[in-house]
N, C-alpha and C positions, 0 to 999 in steps of 0.2 A: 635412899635417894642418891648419897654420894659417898664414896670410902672415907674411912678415917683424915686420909692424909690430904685429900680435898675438903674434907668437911673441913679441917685446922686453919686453911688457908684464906675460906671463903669467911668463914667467922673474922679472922684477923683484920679482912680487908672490910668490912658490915661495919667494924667497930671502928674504923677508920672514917667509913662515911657517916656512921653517925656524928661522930666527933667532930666534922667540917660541917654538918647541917646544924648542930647545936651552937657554933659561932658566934655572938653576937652579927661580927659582919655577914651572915647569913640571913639574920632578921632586919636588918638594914637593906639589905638587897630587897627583899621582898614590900617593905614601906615605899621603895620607892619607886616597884614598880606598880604597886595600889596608885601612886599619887601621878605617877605617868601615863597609867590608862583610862588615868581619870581625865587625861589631859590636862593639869594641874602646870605650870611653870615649872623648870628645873633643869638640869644639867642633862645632855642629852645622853640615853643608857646605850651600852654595847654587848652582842653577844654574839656567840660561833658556836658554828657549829661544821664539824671538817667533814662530816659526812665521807664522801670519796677518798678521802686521805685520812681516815683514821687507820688504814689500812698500812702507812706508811708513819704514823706516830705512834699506835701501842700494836705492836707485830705479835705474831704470832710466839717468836722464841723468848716474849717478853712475861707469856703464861706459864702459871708453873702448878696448875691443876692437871692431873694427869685423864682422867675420862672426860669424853668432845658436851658433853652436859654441862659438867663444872666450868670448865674454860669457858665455855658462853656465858655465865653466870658470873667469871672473873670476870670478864672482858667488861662487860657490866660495870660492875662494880670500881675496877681500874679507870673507867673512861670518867667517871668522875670526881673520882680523884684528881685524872690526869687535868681535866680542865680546871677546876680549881689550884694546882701547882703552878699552872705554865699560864693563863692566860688571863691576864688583869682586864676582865672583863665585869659585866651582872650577872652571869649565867647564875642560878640557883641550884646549889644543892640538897637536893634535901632527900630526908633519912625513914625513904620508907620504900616497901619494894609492895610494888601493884602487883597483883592478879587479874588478868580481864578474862570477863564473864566469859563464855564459850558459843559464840553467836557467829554464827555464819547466814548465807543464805544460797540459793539455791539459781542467782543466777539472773542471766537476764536471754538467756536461749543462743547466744553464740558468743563465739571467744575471738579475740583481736590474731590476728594472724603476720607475723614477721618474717623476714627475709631476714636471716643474719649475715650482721658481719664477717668478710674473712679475714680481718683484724682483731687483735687482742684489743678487747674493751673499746673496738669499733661501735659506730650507728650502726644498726640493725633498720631495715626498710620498709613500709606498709605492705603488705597484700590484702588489700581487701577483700572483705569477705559479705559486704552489701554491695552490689552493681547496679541494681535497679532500682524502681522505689518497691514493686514487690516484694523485691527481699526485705524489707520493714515486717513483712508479716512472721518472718522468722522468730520476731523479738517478742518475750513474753515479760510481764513483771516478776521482779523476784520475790521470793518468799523467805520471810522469815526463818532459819534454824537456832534453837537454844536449846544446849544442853545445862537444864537447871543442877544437876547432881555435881557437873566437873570441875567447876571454880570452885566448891568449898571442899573438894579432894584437893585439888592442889595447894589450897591458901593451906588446910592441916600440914602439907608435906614442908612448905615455907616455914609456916610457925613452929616448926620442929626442927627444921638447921638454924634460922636466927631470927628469931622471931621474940625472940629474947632480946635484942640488939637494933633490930628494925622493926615499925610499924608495915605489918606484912597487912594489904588490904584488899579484900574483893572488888572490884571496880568493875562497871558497865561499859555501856559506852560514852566515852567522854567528848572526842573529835568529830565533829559533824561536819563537813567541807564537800561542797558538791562539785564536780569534775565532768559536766553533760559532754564540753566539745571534747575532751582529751577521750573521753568514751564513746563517745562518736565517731569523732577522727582513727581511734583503734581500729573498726569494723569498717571504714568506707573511703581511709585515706587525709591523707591531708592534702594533698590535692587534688583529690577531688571534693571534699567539703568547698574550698574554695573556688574551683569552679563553679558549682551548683550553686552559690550567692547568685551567678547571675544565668545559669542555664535549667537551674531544678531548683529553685527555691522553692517550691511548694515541697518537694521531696524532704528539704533541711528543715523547714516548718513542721513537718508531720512529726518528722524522728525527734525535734525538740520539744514540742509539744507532749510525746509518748514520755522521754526520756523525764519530763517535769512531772507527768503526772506520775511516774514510776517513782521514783524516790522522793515524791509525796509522798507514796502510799507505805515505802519503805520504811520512813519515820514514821508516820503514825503505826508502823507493827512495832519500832521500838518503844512509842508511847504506850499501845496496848501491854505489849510485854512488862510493861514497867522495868526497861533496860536503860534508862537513861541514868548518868550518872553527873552530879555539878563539874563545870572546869574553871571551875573563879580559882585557878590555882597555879600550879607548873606547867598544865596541859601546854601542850604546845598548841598552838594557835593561828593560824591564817598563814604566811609564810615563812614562820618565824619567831614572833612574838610568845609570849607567853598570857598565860590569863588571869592573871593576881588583877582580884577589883574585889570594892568594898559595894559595888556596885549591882550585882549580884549575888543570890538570887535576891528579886525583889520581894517587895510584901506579900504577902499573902502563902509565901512559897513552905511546901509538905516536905519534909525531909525523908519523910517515906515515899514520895512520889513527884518525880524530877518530872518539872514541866519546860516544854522549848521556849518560854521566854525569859527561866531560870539559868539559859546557857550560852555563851557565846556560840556563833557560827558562821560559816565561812564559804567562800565560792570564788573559783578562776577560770580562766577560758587566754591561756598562754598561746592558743592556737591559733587567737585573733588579734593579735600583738601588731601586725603589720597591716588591719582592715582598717576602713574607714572608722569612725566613732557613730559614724550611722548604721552604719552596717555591723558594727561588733554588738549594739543595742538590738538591732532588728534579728537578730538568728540568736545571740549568745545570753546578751543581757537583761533582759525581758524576763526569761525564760527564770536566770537565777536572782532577779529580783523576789519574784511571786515567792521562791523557795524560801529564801532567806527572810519574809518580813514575821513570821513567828517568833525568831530568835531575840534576844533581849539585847546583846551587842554583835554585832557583826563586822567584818572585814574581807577586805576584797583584794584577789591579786596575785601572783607569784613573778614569772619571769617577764609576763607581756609589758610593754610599755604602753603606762596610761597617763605618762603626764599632760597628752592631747585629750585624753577622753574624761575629764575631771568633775566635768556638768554631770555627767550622766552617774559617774561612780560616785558622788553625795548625795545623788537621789536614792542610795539603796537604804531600803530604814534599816534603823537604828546603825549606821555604819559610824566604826570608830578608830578602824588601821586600814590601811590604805596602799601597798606595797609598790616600790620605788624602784624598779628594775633596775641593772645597771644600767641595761639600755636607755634609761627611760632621761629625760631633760630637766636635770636637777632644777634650773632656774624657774624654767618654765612653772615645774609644778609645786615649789613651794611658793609660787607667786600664787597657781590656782587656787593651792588648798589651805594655804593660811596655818592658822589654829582648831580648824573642823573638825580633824581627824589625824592620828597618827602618821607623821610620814615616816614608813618604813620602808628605810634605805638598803636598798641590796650593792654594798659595796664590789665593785670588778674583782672575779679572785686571778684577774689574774697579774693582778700582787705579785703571786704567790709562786708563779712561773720567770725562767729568765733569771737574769741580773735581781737580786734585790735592793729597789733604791729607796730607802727608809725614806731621804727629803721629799722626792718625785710624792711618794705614798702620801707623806706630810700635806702638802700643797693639796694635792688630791682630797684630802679628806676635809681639811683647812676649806678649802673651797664651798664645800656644803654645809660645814658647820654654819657658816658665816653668812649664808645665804638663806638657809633656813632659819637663823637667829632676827635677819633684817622681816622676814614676811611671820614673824612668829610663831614658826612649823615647834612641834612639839615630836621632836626627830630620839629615833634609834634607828643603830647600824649592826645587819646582820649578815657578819660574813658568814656565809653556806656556797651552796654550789664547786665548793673548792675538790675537783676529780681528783690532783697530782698536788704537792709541794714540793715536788721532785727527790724525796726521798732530803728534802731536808725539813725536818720538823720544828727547828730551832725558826721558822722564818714567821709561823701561826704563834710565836711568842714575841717578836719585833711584831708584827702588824698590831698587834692589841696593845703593844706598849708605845707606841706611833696612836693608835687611837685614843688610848686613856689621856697619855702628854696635850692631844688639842682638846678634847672636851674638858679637861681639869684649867687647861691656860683660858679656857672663853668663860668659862665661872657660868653661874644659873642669868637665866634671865629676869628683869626685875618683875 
């Protein structure tokens, strides 16, 4: 699977991340974030993740695996070290390395079509590839693909370099999160989705409707398959969150057969960020209500801003995080949402751009601790979204050490 001198490297560095998952402060982290999704009282938790700018914290002249296979597999490995080194957050490490099951599908009968940018890591533009509502006939459901033989060839090929070292494990499918307008908007535009609210609504009605009954039917081919896998764990979760709960799966539940009210699951619609709250319900929210009432905890949300639309996103059942955009109206919405449901804060990254002013940050963050302490929000902060730190990395270690200093100075709440 890999030469000698890669194999040496990648064991050295398994033995390392076992070493940081074995912690005690590693079994700390995870107690508290069981009692945080439980929504339990406590000191509010922080995590990151630099996404677009890992690219400018563990570089490429920073690997020292020689074939493009291991260096993915370093990088891996590196990147959690590296947030464990640098960044006094709760992120969780832990000391095992997934295999996921080999499950595709076949599609949904047309592909989003872009205009690219002629910018480095510019926006790229819609071109639509539905114009009428005829073109709806184009779309078909997808089908299920599993190759049953390929995940326990690979899980052998894992337990053979360190498998010794890591819990190397077969896994399913753990992330369930439904994305109808982002898949919509793909195929027809984002402007004209938004037209058609008030020129072709019956056209966004039919495609949402198709699109709901499609990945209904999508999960239930991973129930049939019996592909489903628990994520009461690290799985990442809604926009950010993680899934540690003592909360799932509940009674009754087969450990040989993952049922959807054993799993957290998730739904956004970032698309209708700037519609009414009548109108993000009547095309958007309707739609991934029905999907989500199966799931046993769920959460709603990513970049759009719902701290106007708060009625409608507590009615989704069983909803337990709730995602806090930058955009979105601190005040406003830890006045809506109280103690109901997680408020998960998408801190501005751009921090992380410019001057960096640690106090400015201070104040900033200061602001919503303290706001969400007064309406009794049961608050975490995830930086993500962060494209650039401008090639300075040292600045993703002040913001978490600016974060940790207010949530440690406000203490738990009683």
């Amino acid at each position: 699977m890999v030469n000698p001198h890669d194999r040496a490297i990648l064991r050295d560095l398994a033995r390392r991340v076992a070493d940081i998952a074995h912690l005690p402060e590693m079994i700390a982290r995870i107690r508290e974030w069981r009692r945080h999704n439980r929504l339990r009282p406590g000191r509010p938790l922080i995590l990151v993740f630099p996404e677009g700018s890992w690219a400018e914290l563990l570089t490429g002249d920073m690997l020292t695996c020689e074939e493009d296979h291991a260096r993915r597999l370093e990088w891996d490995l590196r990147s959690r070290m590296y947030t464990f080194e640098h960044f006094q957050t709760d992120n969780v490490v832990v000391g095992e390395w997934l295999v996921g099951k080999a499950v595709g599908s076949t599609g949904w009968g047309l592909a989003a079509q872009h205009k690219p940018s002629t910018a480095a890591r510019g926006a790229w533009a819609f071109d639509p590839v539905i114009n009428e509502p005829a073109d709806l006939k184009k779309l078909h459901f997808p089908e299920v693909t599993y190759d049953e033989a390929a995940g326990p060839r690979a899980v052998e090929q894992y337990e053979e370099l360190f498998g010794d070292i890591l819990n190397v494990r077969l896994v399913g499918i753990q992330h369930i999160s439904f994305h109808l307008m982002n898949l919509y908007t793909g195929w027809r535009g984002l402007q004209q989705v938004l037209m058609d609210m008030y020129a072709e609504p019956q056209m966004l009605h039919d495609a949402m409707a198709f699109l709901e009954e499609g990945h209904r039917r999508l999960v239930q081919q991973y129930v049939d398959l019996n592909l489903l896998e628990l994520n009461n764990d690290n799985t990442y979760h809604n926009s950010g969150g993680n899934g540690w709960t003592d909360e799932l799966p509940p009674p009754g539940h087969d450990p040989r057969r993952v049922r959807l009210c054993d799993m957290w699951g998730s739904a956004e619609a970032q698309e209708m960020s700037e519609v009414s709250p009548e109108q993000h319900h009547e095309f958007s929210m309707q739609y991934e209500m029905r999907l989500l009432e199966p799931f046993g905890l769920t959460g709603y949300g990513c970049c759009e801003n719902l701290s106007r639309k708060l009625d409608d996103v507590l009615r989704i059942p069983h909803i337990r995080r709730i995602s806090m955009s930058p955009f979105a109206g601190v005040d406003r919405g830890a006045a809506g949402l109280g103690s109901r449901a997680i408020f998960s804060w998408k801190p501005h990254p751009s921090h992380l751009v410019g001057r960096f002013d640690a106090e400015r940050l201070r104040r900033y963050i200061q602001h919503t601790v303290d706001v969400c302490a007064e309406h009794g929000c049961v608050l975490e902060m995830i930086l993500k979204d962060t494209h650039t730190c401008e090639h300075h990395p040292e600045r993703f270690d002040a913001w978490t050490q600016v974060a940790r200093a207010v949530v440690e100075e406000c203490g738990a709440p009683a």
